[in-house]
Structure formats: structure tokens, C-alpha cells
TIFI-307375 format. One record per atom (N, C-alpha, C, O, CB): residue number from 1; atom name; x, y, z. Coordinates in Angstrom, 1 decimal, always signed. Glycine has a CB too. Layout:
# TIFI-307375
PT     n   atom        x        y        z
PT   NUM     CA        X        Y        Z
...
# end
This chain:
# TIFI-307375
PT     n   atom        x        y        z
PT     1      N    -30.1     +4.5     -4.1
PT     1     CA    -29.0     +4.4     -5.1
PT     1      C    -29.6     +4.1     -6.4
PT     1      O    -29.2     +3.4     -7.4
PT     1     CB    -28.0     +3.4     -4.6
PT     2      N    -30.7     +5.0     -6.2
PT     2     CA    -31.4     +4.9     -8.1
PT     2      C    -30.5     +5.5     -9.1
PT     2      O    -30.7     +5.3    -10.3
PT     2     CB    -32.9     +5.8     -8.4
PT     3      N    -29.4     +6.3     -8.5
PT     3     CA    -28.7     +7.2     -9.7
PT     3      C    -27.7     +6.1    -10.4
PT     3      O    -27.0     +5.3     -9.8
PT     3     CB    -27.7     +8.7     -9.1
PT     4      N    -27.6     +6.2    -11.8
PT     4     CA    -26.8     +5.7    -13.1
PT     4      C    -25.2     +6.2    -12.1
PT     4      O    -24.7     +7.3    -11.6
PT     4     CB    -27.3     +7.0    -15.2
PT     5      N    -24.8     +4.4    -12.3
PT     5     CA    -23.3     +4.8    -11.6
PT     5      C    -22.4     +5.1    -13.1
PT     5      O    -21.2     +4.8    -13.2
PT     5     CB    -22.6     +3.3    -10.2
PT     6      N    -22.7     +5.2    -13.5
PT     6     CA    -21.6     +5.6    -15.2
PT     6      C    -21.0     +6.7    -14.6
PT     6      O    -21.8     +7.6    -14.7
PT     6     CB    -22.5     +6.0    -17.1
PT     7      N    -19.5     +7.2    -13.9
PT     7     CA    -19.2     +8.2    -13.2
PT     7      C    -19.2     +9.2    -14.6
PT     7      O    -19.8    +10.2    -14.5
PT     7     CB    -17.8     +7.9    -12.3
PT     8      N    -18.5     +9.0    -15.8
PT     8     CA    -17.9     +9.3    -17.2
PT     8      C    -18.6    +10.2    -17.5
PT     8      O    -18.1    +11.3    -17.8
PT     8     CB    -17.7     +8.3    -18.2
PT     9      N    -19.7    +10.2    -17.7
PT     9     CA    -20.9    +10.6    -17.8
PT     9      C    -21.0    +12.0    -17.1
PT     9      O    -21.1    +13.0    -17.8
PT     9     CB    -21.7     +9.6    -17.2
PT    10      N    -20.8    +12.0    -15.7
PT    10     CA    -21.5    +13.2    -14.9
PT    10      C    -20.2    +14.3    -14.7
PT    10      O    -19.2    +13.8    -14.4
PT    10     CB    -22.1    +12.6    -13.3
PT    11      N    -20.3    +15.9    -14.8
PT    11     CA    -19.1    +16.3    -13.7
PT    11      C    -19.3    +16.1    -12.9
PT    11      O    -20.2    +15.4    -12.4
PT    11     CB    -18.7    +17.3    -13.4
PT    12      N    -17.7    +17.2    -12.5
PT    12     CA    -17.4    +17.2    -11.2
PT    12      C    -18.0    +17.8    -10.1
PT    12      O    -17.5    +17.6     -9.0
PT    12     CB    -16.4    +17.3    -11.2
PT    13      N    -19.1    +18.8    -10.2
PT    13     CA    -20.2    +19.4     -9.5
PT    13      C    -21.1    +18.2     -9.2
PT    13      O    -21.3    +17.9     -8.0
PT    13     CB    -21.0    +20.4    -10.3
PT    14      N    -21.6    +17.4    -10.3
PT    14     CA    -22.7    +16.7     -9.9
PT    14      C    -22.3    +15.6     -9.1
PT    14      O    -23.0    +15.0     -8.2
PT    14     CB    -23.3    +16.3    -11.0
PT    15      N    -20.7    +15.4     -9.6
PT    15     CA    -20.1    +13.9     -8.9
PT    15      C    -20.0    +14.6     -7.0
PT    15      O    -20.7    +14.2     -6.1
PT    15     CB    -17.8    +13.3     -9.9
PT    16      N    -19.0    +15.8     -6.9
PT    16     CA    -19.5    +16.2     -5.2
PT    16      C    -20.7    +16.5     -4.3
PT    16      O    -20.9    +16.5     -3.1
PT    16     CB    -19.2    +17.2     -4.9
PT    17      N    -21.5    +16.8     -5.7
PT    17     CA    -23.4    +16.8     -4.7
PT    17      C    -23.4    +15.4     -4.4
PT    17      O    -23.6    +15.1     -3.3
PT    17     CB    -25.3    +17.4     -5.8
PT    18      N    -23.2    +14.3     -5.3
PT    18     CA    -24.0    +12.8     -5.0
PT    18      C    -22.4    +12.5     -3.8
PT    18      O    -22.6    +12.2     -2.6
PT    18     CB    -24.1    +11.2     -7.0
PT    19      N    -21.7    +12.6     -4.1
PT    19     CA    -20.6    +12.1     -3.3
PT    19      C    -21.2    +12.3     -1.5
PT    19      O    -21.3    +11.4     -0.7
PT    19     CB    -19.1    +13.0     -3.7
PT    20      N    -21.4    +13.5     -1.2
PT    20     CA    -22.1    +14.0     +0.1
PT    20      C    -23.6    +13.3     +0.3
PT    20      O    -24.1    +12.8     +1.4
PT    20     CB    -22.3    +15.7     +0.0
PT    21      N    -24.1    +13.3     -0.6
PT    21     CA    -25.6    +12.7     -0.6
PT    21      C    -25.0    +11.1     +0.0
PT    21      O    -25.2    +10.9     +1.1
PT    21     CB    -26.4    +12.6     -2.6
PT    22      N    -24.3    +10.2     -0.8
PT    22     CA    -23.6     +8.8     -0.7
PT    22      C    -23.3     +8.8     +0.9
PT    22      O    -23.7     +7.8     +1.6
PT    22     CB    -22.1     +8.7     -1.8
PT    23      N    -22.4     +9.8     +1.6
PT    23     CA    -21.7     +9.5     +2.7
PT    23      C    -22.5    +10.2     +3.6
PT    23      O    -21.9    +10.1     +4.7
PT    23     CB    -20.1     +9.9     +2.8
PT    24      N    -23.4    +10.7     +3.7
PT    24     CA    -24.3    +11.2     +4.4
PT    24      C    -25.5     +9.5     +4.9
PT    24      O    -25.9     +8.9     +5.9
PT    24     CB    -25.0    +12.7     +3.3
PT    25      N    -25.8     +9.1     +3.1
PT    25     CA    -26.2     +7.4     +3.5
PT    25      C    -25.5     +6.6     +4.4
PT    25      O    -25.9     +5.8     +5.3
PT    25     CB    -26.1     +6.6     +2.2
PT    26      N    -24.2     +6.9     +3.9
PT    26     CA    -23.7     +5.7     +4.5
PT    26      C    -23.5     +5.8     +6.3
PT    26      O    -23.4     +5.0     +7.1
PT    26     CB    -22.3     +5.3     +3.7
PT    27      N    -23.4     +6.9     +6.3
PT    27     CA    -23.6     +7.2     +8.2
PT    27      C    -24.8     +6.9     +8.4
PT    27      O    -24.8     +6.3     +9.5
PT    27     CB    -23.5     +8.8     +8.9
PT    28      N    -25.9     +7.0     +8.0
PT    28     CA    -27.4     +7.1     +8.5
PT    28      C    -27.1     +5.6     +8.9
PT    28      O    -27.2     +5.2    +10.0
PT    28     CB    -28.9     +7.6     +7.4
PT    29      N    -26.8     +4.8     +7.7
PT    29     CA    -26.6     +3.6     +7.7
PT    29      C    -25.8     +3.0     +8.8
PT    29      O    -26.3     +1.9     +9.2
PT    29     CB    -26.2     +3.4     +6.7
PT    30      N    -24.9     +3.3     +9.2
PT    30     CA    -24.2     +2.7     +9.9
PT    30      C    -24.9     +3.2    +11.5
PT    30      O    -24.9     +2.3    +12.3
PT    30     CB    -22.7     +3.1     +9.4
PT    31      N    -25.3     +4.2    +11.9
PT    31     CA    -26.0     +4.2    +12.6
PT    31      C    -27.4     +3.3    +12.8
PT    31      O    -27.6     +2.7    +13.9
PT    31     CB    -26.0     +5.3    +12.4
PT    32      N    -28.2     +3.2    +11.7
PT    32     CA    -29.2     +2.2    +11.5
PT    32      C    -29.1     +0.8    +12.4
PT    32      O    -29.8     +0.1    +13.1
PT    32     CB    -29.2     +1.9    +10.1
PT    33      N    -27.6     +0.7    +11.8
PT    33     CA    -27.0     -1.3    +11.9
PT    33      C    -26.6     -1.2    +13.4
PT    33      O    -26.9     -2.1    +14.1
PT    33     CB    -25.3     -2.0    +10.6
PT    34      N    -26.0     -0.1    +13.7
PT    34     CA    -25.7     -0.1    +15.3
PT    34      C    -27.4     +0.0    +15.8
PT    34      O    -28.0     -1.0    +15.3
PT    34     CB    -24.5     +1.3    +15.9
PT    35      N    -28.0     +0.5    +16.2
PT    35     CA    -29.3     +0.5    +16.6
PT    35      C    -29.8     -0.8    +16.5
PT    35      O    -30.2     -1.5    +17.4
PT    35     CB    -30.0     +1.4    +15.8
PT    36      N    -29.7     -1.3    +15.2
PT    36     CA    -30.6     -2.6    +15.0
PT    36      C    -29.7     -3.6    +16.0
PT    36      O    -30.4     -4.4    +16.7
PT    36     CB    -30.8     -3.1    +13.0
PT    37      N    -28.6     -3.8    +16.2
PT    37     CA    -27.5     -4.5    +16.6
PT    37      C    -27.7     -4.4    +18.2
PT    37      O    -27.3     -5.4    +18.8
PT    37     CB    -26.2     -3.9    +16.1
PT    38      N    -28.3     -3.3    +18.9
PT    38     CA    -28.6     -3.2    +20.4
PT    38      C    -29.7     -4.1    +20.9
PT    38      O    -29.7     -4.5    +22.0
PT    38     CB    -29.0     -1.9    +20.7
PT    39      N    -30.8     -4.4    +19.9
PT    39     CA    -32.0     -4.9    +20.0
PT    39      C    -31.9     -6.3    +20.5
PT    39      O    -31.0     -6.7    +19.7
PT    39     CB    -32.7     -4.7    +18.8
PT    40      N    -32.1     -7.2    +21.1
PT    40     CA    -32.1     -8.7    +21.5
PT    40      C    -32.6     -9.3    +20.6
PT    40      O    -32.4    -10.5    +20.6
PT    40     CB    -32.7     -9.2    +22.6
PT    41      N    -33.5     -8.8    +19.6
PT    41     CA    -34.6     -9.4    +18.8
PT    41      C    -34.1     -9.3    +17.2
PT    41      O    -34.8     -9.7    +16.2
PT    41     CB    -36.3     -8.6    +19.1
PT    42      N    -33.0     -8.6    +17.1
PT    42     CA    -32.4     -8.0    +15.9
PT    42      C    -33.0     -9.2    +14.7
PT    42      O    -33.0    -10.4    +14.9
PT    42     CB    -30.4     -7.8    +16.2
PT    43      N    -33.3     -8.6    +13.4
PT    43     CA    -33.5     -9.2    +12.5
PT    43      C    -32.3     -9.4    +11.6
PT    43      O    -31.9     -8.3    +11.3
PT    43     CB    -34.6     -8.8    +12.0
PT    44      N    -31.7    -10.1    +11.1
PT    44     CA    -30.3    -10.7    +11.2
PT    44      C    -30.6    -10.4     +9.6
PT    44      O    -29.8     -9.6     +8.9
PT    44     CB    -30.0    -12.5    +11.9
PT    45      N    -31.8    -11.0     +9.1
PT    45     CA    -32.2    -10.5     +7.2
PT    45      C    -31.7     -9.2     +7.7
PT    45      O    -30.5     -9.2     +8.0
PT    45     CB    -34.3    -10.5     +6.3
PT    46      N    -32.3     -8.2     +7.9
PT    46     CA    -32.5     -6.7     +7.7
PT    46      C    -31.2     -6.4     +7.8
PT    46      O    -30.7     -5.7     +6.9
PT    46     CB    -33.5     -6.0     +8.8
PT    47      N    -30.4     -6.8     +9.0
PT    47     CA    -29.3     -6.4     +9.4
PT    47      C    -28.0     -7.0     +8.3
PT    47      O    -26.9     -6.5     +8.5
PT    47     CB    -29.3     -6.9    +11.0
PT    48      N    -28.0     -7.8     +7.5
PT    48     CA    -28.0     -8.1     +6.7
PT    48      C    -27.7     -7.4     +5.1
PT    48      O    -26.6     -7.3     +4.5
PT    48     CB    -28.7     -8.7     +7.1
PT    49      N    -28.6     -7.2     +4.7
PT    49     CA    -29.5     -6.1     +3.5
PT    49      C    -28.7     -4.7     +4.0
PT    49      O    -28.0     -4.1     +3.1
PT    49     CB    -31.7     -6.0     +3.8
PT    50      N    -28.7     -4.1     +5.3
PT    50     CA    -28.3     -3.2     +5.5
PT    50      C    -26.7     -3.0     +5.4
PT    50      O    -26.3     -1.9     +5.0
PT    50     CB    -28.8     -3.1     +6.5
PT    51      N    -25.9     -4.0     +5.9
PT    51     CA    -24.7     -4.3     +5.6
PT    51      C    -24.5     -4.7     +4.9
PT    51      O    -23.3     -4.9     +4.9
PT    51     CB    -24.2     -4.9     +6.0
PT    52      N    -24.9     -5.0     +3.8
PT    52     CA    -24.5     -5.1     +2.2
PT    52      C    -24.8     -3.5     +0.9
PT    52      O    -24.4     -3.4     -0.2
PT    52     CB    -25.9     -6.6     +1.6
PT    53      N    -25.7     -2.3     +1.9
PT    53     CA    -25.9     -1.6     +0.8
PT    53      C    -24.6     -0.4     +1.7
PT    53      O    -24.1     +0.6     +1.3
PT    53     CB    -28.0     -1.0     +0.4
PT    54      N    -24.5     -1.0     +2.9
PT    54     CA    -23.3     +0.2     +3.1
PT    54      C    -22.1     -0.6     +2.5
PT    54      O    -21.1     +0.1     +2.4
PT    54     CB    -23.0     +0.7     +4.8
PT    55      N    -22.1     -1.5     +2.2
PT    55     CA    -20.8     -1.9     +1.5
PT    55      C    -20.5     -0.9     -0.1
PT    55      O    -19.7     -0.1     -0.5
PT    55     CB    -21.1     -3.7     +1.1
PT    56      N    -21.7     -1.6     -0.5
PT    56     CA    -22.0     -0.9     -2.1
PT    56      C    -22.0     +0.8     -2.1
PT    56      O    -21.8     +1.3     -3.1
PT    56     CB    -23.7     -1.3     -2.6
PT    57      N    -22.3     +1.5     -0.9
PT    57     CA    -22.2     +2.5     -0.8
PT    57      C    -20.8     +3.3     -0.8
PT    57      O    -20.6     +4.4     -1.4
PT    57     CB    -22.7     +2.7     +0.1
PT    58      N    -19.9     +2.3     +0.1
PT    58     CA    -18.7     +2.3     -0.1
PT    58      C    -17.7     +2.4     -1.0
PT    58      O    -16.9     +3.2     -1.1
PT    58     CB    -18.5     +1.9     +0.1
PT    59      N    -18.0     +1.4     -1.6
PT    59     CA    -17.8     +0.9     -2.9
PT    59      C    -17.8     +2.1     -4.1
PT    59      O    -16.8     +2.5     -4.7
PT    59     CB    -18.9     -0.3     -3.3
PT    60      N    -19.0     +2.5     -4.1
PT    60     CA    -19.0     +3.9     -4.8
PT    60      C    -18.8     +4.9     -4.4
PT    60      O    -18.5     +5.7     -5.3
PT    60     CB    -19.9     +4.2     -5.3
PT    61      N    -18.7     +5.4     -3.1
PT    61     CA    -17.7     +6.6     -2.7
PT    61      C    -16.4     +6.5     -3.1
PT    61      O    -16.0     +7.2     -4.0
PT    61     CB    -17.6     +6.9     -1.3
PT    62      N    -15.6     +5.7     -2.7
PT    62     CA    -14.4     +5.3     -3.1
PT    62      C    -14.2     +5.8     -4.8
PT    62      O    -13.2     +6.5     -5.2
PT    62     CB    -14.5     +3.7     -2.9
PT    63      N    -15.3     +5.2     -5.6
PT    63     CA    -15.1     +5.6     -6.8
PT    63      C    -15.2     +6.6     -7.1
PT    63      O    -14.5     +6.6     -8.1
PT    63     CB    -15.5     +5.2     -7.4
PT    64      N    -15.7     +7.7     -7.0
PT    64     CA    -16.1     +8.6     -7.0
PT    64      C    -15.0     +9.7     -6.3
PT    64      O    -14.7    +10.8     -6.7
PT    64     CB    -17.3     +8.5     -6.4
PT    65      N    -14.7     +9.4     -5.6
PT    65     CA    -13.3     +9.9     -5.4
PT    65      C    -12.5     +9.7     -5.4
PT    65      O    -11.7    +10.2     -4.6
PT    65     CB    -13.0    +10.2     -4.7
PT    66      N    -12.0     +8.8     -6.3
PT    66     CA    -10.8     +8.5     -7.0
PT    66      C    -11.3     +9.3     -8.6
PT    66      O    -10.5     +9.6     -9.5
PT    66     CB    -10.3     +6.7     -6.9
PT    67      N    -12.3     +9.4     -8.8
PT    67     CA    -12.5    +10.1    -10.2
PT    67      C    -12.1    +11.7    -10.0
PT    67      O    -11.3    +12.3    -10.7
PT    67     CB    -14.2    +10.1    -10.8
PT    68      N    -12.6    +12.2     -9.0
PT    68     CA    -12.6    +13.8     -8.0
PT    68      C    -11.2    +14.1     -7.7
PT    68      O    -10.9    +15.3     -7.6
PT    68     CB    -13.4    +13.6     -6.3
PT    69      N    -10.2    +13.0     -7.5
PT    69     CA     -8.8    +13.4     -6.9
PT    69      C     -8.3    +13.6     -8.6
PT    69      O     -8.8    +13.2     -9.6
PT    69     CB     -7.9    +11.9     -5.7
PT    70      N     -7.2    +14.4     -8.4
PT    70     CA     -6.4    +14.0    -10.2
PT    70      C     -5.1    +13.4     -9.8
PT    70      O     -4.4    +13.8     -8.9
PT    70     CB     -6.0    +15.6    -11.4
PT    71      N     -4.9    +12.8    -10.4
PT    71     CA     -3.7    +12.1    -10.8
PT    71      C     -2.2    +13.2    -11.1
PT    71      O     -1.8    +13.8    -12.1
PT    71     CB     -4.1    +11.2    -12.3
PT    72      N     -1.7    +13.0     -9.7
PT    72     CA     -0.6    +13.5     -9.8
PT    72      C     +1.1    +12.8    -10.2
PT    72      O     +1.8    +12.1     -9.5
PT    72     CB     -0.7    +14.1     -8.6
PT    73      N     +1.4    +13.2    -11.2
PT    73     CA     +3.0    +12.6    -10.8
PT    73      C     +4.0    +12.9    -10.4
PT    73      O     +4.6    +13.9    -10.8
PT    73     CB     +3.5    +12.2    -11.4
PT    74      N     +4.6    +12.0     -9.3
PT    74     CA     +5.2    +12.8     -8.1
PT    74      C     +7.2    +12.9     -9.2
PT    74      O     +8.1    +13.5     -8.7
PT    74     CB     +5.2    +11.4     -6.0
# end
């Protein structure tokens, strides 16, 4: 998540390549934390760190697609 989150900044091409890039992370991720979570020996830091960047990952998909959707009035 080295990319400049300033959404304002980027279109809407560039905002759907990172958006897929983002939720593609955040599965690997969540996969990761289940894996690490099977282990008896689980490192609770790691597991930790890992559940905090899929938060943040979240966090910015969300945004990102609320920039992507338009504002309709019903």
C-alpha cells in the first residue's frame, strides 16, 4: 500500500486497476490470517499486523468505491 491514497487526484481507470489490486490483497490476506490461525504456535504479533493492514485495506476499498459509484438522486 505504497500508492498516494489522495483518491482526487487519480481517475477512474486508475482508481478500478488499484481497486482489484486492493481486494485481490485483501483475500490473499485473509487467507494468510486463516492459515496462520490453524497453526498451535500462531504468532499473535504477526497475526496481529496482518489484521490491522486488512483493516486498512478495507478502509480504502470502501473508499474507493464510494468515489467509483455516482451519486444518484432518487
Amino acid at each position: 500500500m505504497n500508492a498516494p491514497t489522495d483518491l482526487s487526484m487519480k481517475n477512474d481507470d486508475v482508481l478500478r486497476v488499484e481497486l482489484e489490486v486492493f481486494r485481490r490483497e485483501h483475500r490473499d490476506l485473509d487467507e494468510a490470517i486463516a492459515a496462520l490461525g490453524e497453526r498451535a504456535t500462531a504468532d499473535q504479533l504477526t497475526m496481529q499486523r496482518l489484521k490491522k493492514r486488512k483493516l486498512r485495506l478495507k478502509d480504502l476499498i470502501a473508499q474507493i468505491e464510494d468515489r467509483l459509484t455516482p451519486d444518484i438522486i432518487a
